[in-house]
C-alpha positions as CSV (number, residue, x, y, z in Angstrom):
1,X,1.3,-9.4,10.9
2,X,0.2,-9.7,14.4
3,X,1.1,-6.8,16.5
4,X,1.8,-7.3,20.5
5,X,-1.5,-4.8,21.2
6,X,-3.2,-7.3,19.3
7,X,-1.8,-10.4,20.6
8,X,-2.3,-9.1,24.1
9,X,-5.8,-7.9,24.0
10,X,-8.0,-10.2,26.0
11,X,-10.6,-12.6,24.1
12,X,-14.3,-12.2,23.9
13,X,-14.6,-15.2,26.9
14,X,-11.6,-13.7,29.2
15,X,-13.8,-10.0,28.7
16,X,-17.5,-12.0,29.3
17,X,-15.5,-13.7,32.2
18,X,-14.1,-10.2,33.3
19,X,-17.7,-8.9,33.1
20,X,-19.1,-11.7,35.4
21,X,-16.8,-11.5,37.8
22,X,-16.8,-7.9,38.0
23,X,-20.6,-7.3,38.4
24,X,-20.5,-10.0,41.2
25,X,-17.3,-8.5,42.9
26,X,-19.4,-5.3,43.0
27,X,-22.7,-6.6,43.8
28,X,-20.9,-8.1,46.3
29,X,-19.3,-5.0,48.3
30,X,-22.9,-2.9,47.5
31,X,-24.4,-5.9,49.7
32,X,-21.4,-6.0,52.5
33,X,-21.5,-2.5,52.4
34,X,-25.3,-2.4,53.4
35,X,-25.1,-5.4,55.8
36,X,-22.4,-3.1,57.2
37,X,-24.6,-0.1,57.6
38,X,-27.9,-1.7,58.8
39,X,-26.3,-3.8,61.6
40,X,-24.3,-0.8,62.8
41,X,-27.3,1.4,62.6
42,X,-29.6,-1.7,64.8
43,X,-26.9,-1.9,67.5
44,X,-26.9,2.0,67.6
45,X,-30.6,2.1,67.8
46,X,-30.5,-1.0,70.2
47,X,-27.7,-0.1,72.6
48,X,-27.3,-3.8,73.2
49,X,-24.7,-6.1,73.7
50,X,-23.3,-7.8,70.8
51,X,-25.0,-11.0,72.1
52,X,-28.4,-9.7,71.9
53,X,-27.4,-8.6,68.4
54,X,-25.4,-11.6,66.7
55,X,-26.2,-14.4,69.4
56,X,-23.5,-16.4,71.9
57,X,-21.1,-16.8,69.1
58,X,-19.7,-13.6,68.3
59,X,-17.4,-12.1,70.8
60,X,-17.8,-14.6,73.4
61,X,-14.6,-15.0,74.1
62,X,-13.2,-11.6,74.5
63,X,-12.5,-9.3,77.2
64,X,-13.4,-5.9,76.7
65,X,-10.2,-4.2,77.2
66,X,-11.6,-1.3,79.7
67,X,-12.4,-4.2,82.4
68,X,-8.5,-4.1,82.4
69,X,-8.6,-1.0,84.4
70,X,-10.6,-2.0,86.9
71,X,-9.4,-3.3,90.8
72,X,-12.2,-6.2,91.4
73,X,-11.2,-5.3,95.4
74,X,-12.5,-1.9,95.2
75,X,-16.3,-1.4,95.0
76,X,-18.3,1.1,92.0
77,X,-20.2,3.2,92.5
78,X,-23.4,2.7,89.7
79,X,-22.6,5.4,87.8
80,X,-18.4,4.0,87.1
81,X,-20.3,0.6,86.4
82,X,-22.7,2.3,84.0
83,X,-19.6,3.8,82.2
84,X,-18.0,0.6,82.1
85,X,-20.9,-1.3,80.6
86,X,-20.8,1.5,77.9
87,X,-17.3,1.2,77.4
88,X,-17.9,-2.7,77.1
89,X,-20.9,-2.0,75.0
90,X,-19.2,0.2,72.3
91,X,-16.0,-2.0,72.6
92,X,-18.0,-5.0,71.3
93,X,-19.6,-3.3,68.9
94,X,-16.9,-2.2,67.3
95,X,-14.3,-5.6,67.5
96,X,-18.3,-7.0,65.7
97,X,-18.3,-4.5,63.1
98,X,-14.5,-5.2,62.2
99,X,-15.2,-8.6,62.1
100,X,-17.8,-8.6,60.0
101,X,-15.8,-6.4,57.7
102,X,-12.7,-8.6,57.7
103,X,-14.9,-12.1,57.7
104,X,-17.5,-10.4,55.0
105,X,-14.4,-9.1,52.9
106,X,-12.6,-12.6,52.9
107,X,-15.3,-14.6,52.1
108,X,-16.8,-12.0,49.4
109,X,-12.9,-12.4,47.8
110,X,-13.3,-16.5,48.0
111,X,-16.6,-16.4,46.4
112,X,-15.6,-14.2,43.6
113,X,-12.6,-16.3,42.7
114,X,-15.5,-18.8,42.6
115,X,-17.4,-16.9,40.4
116,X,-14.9,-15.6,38.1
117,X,-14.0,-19.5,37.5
118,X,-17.8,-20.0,37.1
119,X,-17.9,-17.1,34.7
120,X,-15.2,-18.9,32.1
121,X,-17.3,-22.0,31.9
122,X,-20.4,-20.5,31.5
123,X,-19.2,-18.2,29.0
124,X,-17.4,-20.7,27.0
125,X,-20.7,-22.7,26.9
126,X,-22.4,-19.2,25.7
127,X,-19.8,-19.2,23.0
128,X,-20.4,-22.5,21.7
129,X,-22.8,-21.7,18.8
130,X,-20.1,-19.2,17.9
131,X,-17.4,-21.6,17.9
132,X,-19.5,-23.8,15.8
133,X,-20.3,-20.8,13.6
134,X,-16.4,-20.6,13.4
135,X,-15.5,-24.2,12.6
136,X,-18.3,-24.5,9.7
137,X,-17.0,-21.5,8.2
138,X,-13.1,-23.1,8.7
139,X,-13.8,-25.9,7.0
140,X,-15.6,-24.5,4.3
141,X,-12.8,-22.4,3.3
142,X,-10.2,-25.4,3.0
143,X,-12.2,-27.6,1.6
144,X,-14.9,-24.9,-1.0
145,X,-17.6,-27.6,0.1
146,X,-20.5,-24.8,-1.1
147,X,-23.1,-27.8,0.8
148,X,-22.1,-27.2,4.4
149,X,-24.5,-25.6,6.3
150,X,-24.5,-24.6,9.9
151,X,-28.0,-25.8,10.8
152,X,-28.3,-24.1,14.1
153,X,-31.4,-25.0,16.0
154,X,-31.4,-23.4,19.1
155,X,-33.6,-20.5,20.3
156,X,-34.6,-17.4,18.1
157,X,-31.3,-14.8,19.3
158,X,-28.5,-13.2,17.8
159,X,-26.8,-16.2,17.1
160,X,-29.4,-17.8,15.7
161,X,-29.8,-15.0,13.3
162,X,-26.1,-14.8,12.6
163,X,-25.6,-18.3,11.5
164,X,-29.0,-18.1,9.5
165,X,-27.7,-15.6,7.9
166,X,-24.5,-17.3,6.9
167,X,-26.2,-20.5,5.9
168,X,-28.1,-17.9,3.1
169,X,-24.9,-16.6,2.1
170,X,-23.4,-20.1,1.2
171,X,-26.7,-21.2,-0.7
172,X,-25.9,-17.9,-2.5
173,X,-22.4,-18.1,-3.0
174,X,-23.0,-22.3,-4.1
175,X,-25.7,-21.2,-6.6
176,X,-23.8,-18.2,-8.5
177,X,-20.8,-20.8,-8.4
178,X,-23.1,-23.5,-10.0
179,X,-23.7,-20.7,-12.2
180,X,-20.3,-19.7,-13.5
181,X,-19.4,-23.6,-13.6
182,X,-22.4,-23.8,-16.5
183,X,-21.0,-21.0,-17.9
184,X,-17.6,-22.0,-18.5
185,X,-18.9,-25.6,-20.0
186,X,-21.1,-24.0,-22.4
187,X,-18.4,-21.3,-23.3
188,X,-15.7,-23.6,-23.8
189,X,-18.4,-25.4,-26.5
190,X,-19.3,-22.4,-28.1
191,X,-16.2,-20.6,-28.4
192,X,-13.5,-23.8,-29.0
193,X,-16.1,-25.2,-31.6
194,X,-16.0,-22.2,-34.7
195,X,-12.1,-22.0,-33.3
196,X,-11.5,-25.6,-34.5
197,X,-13.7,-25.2,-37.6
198,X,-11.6,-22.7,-38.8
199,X,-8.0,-23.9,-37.9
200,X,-9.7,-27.5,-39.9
201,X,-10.8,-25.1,-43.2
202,X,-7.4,-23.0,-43.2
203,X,-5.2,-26.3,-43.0
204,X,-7.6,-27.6,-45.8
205,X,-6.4,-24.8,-47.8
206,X,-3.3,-25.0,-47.5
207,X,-2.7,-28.6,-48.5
208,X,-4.4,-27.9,-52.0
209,X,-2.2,-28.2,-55.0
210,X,-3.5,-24.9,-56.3
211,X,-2.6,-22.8,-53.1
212,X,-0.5,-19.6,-54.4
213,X,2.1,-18.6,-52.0
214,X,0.0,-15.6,-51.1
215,X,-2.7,-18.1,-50.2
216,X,-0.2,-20.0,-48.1
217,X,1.1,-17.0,-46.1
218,X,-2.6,-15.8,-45.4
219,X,-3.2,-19.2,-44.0
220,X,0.0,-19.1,-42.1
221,X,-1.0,-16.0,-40.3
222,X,-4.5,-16.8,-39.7
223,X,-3.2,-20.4,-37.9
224,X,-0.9,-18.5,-36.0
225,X,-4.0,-15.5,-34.6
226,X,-6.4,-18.9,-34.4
227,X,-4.1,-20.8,-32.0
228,X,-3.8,-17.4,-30.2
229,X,-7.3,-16.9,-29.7
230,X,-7.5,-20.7,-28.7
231,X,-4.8,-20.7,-26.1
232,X,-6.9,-17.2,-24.7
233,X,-10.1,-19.2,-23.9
234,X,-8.1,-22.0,-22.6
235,X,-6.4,-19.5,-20.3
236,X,-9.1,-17.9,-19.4
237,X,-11.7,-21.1,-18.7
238,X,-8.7,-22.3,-16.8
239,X,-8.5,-19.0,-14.5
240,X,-12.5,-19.1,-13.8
241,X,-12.1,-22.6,-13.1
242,X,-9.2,-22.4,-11.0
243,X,-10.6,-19.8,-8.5
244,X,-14.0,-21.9,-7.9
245,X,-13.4,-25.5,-8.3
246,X,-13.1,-27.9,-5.8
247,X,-9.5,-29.5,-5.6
248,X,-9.1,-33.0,-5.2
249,X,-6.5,-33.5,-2.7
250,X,-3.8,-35.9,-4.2
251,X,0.1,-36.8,-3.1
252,X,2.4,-36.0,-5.3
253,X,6.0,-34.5,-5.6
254,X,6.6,-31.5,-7.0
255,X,9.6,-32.2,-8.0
256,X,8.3,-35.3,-10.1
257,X,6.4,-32.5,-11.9
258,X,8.8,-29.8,-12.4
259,X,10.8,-32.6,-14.0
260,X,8.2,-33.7,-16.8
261,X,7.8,-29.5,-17.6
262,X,11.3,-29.5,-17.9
263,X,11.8,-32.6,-20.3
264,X,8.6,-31.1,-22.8
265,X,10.2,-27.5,-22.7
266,X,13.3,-28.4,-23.6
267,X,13.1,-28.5,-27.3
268,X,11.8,-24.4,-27.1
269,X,14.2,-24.0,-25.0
270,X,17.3,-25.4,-27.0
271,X,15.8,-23.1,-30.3
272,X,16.4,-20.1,-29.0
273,X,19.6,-21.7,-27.0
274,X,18.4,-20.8,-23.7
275,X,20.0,-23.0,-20.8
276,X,18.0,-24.9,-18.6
277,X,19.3,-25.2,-15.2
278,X,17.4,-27.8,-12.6
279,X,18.0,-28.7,-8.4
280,X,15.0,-31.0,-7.9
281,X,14.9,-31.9,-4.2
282,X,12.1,-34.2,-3.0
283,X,8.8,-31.5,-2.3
284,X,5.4,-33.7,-1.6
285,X,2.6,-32.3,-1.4
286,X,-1.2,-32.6,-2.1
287,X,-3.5,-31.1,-4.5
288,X,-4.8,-31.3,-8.2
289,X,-2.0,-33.1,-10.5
290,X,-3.2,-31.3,-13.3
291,X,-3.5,-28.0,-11.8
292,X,-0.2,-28.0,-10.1
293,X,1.7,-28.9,-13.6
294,X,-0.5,-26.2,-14.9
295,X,1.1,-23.7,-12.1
296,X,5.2,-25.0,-13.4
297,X,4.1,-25.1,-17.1
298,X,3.0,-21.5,-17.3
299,X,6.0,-20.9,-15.1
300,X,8.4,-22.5,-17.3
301,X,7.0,-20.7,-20.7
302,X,6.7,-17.6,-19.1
303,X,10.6,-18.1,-18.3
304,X,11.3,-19.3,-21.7
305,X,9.1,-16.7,-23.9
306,X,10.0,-13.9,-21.6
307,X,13.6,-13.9,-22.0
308,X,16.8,-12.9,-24.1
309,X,18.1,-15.5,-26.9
310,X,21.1,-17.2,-25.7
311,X,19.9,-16.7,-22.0
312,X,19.5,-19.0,-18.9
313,X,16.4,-20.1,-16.7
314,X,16.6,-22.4,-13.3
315,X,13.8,-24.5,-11.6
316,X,14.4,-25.5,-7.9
317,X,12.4,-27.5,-6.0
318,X,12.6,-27.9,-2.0
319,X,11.3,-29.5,1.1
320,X,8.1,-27.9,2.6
321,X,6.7,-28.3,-1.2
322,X,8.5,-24.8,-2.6
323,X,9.2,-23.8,-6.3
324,X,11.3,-21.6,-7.6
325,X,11.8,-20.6,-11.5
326,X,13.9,-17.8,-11.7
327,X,14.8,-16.6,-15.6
328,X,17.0,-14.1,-17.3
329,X,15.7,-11.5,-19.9
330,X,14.6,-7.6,-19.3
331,X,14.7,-5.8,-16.5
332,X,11.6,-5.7,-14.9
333,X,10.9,-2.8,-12.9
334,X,10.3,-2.9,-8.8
335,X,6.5,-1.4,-9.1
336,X,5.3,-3.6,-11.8
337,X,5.5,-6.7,-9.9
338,X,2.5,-6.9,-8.0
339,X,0.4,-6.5,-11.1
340,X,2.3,-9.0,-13.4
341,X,-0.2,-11.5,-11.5
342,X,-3.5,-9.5,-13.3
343,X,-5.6,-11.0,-16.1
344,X,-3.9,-9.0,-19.7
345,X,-1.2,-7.5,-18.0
346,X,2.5,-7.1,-19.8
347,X,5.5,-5.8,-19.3
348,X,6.8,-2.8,-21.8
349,X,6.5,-3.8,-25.2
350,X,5.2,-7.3,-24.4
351,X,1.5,-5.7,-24.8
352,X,1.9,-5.5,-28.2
353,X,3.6,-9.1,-29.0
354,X,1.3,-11.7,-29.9
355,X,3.4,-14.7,-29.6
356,X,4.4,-14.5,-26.3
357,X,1.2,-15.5,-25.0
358,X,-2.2,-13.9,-23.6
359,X,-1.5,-12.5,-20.6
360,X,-3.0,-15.0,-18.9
361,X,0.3,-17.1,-17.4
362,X,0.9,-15.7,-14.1
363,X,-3.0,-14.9,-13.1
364,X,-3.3,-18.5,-13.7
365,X,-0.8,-19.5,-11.7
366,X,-1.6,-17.2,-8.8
367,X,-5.0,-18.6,-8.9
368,X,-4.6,-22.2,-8.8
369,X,-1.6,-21.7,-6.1
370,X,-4.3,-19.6,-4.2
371,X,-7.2,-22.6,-4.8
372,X,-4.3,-25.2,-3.0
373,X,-3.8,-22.8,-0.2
374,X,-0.6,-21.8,-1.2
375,X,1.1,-18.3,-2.0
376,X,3.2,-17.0,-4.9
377,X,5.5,-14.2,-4.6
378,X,8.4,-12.6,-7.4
379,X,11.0,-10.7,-7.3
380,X,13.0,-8.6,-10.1
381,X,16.5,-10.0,-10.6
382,X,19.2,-7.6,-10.4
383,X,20.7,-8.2,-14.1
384,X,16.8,-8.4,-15.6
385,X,14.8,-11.0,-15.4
386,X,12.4,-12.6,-12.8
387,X,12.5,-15.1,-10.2
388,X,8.8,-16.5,-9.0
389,X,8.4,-18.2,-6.1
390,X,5.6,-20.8,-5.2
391,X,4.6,-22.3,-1.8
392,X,2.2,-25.3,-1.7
393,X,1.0,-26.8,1.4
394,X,3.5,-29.6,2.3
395,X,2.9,-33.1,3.6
């Protein structure tokens, strides 16, 4: 959250603008300031009038103010007219100094306004390869095009540096996700292959006429620890693929999908007589159809297998493309939720149950909800149980 320090504290192009301005505001005086001194020091050194110093049009107008004093009737002698062309002297000089202070001072102000406005263009066009630095990097983020580069061509500076060096780091980043891409398809070959081979051999088993019971129950348990291993690698090719795929931005209502979960859970549901609850408002949004049923189907079993026989779960959907499935069951404690969302992790006794999946559930959802620039939150219920909360971008 923003705080109001933060909010108030002036940009990099107010504080380059600031910087302009203020090393021509002070340039300025320094120079004023010397103009000042030297023309002082001339008419001192002079002893001039202020004509022979600035020309006919300063002062030309005025009267010097000890002329006042004097009767034109009555003749001077030349020493009272030598004392009142000194007064006159040093009376110009001064109104000329004071003028060029207050003229100087008022023009120095106007210019500096000028400059200051100057200073906010030029700075924003110094900022430009930033901003384009800024957009590239945007866009690459919403839309985990990996190809984008920045292609800055201008001269050899710290900005040209800057967005070399981020153009390196996205040919990394697209290579070592090329990489893990690979990966995946050639581990979901090579670990779903033997997987299938066996579950194929054990049902062959089974369905002979000679299979003894004890034959039979082996087979039973090995189908049931070969579907668990299969739905891990599903889970966890999904959660790779989730974080580093592309999504292909597609309308669609959630609600539409929360609605076919619903329909293909409710037979696990009605075994263990849980009640479904639904409220399924219109919620568009865009994204990955198959990734966003992913997101409710993991939320719906997780409700389901997570929770007491005889119990109740709810799925809401609502404007601004919002889920909620909330479930009863155990309590879950306040500090475990925030890691509920990692890779393995269960609650109490639910590490050691194999048939209540891998572990895998709510990191996948967190991931794919993260991939669609949404956000997924949960709360612990007050009578036990959980209530998950998922935010997609709406439309």
């Amino acid at each position: 959250m923003t705080t109001l320090a933060e909010r108030l504290r002036p940009t990099i192009r107010a504080r380059l603008t600031f910087i302009y301005g203020g090393v021509f505001l002070v340039g300025g005086m320094v120079l004023l300031a010397l103009t000042y001194f030297l023309v002082k020091t001339n008419m001192q050194r002079s002893g001039g009038s202020v004509t022979q110093v600035f020309g006919t049009g300063v002062g030309q107008d005025a009267t010097p103010r000890f002329l006042n004093n004097v009767d034109p009737d009555t003749p001077m002698t030349a020493g009272q007219a030598q004392r009142v062309l000194f007064a006159a002297n040093i009376d110009y000089q001064r109104d000329a100094l004071n003028s060029l202070l207050t003229r100087g001072g008022i023009a120095l102000g106007v210019v500096t306004v000028a400059a200051v406005g100057l200073g906010w263009l030029f700075a924003d066009r110094a900022l430009r390869p930033v901003h384009q630095i800024t957009e590239t990097a945007r866009r690459v983020a919403h839309s985990r095009n990996l190809t984008e580069r920045i292609a800055y061509s201008g001269p050899r500076d710290d900005v040209k540096e800057l967005a070399d060096t981020f153009d390196t780091m996205l040919g990394r980043l697209a290579r070592a996700f090329d990489g893990q891409q690979r990966f995946a398809a050639n581990a979901s070959h090579e670990l779903r292959t033997p997987l299938a081979i066996n579950r194929t051999l054990v049902d062959v088993a089974l369905r002979r006429p000679d299979a003894t019971e004890d034959v039979k129950r082996l087979g039973e348990s090995l189908l049931i620890v070969n579907g668990r291993h299969e739905r891990l690698i599903d889970g966890l090719l999904t959660l790779a693929g989730s974080e580093n795929t592309v999504v292909n931005g597609v309308q669609l209502d959630l609600s539409d999908v929360a609605g076919h979960v619903l329909d293909q859970a409710t037979a696990e549901a009605s075994a263990r007589g849980i009640t479904v609850g639904r409220d399924l408002l219109g919620a568009p949004t865009t994204g990955d159809p198959v990734l966003i049923e992913r997101i409710v189907q993991n939320l719906v079993e997780n409700a389901i297998r997570h929770n007491d026989d005889g119990g109740e779960i709810s799925v809401t959907t609502r404007r601004g493309a919002e889920l909620v499935v909330a479930n009863t069951g155990p309590v879950v404690p306040a500090y475990e939720v925030d890691t509920i969302f990692e890779p393995f992790r269960r609650l109490g006794t639910d590490r050691i149950h194999s048939d209540r999946g891998s572990g895998l559930g709510l990191s996948i959802v967190r991931a794919t909800t993260t991939a669609h620039g949404g956000t997924v939150t949960a709360e612990p219920r007050a009578g036990g149980g959980l209530t998950v909360t998922v935010l997609l971008p709406g439309r």
